[in-house]
N, C-alpha and C positions, 0 to 999 in steps of 0.2 A: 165564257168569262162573265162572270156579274159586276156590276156595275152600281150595286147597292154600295151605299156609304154606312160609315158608322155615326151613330149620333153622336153629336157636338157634346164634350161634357167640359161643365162649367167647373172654373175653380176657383177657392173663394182667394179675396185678395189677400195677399200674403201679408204682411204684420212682423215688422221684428222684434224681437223675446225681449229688447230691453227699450224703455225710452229716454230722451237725452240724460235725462238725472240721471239714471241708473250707470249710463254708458262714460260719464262723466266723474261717478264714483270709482267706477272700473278700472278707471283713467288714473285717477288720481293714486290708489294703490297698486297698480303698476309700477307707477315712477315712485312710488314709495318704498315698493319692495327690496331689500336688500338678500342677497345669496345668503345659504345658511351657511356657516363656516364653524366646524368644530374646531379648527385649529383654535377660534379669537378663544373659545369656550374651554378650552382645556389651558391656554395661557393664563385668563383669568382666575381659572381655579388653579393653576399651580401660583400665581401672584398671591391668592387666600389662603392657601393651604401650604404652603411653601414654608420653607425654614424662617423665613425673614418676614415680622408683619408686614403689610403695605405700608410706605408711604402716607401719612396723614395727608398730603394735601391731593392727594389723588381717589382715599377712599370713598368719598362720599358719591364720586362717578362711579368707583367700582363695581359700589353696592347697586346703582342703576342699571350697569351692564350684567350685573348678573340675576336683578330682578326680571331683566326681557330675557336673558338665556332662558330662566326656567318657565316663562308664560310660553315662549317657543315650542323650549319641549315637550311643554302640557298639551301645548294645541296639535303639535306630532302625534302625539300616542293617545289620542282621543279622534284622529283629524278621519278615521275612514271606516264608517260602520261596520265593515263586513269583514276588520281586523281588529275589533275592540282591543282597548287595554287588558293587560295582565292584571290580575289583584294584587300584585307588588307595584304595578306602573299606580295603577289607583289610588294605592296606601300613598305611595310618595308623593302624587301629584294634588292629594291632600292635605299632607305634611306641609307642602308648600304653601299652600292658600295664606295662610295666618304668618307665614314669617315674609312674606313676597305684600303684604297689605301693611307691615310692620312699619310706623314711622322712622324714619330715620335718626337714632339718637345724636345727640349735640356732641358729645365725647369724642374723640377718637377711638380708646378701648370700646366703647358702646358699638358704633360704627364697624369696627372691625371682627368683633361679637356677630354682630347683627349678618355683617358678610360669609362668616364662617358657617352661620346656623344654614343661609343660601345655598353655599360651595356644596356643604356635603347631601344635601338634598339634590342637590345638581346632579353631584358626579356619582350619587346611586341611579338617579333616574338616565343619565346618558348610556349608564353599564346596563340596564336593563332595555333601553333602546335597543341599542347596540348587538346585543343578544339576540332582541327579537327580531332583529335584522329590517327595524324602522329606521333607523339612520346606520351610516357605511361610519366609520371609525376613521383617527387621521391615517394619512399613507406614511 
């Protein structure tokens, strides 16, 4: 039986991948994160798109809820290199750029304009999601 050892081997000290800031950031969009929920996204677009305009005193929110829909599902269908977007998701998610940066007009008819150009850039890019089986459709 030998009784020789193996040499000692050294390991460097270990270091965690973030520091407080970072881990603090982390933090902080965690508790900010909200679930993604097609259902709000598909009420919203049936409230724009729908037989009946919105509501004036509700549109000016509208139009912000459906400015994060579609920054969302820009960041969906861009969010994993190794399933790049379709050149339909593309076209749309550039379609978007310039009505999603769009001030919001004083009008109501403006406002509600301004929502509809939203809605249906929306609800092509969600049927193309959808498709590409990047997001699951409501139950």
């Amino acid at each position: 039986m030998s009784t020789a050892v193996a040499p000692e081997r050294r390991v460097g000290e270990w270091t965690p991948p973030l520091d407080a800031d970072a881990l603090r950031l982390v933090l902080a969009r965690m508790t900010a994160w909200e679930p993604f929920d097609i259902d709000e996204i598909f009420d919203d677009l049936d409230t724009v798109i729908g037989n009946q305009p919105p509501p004036a005193d509700t549109t000016t929110a509208l139009v912000e809820r459906l400015r994060s829909h579609l920054k969302r599902l820009s960041d969906i269908a861009v969010a994993d290199a190794q399933y790049p977007p379709t050149g339909e998701m593309v076209g749309l998610i550039e379609r978007g750029l310039p009505i999603r940066a769009e001030p919001t007009p004083a009008g109501h008819r403006g406002v509600v304009g301004l929502a509809r150009r939203l809605a249906f850039v929306i609800s092509d890019l969600v049927e193309k999601l959808i498709d590409a089986r990047y997001i699951q459709g409501a139950e």
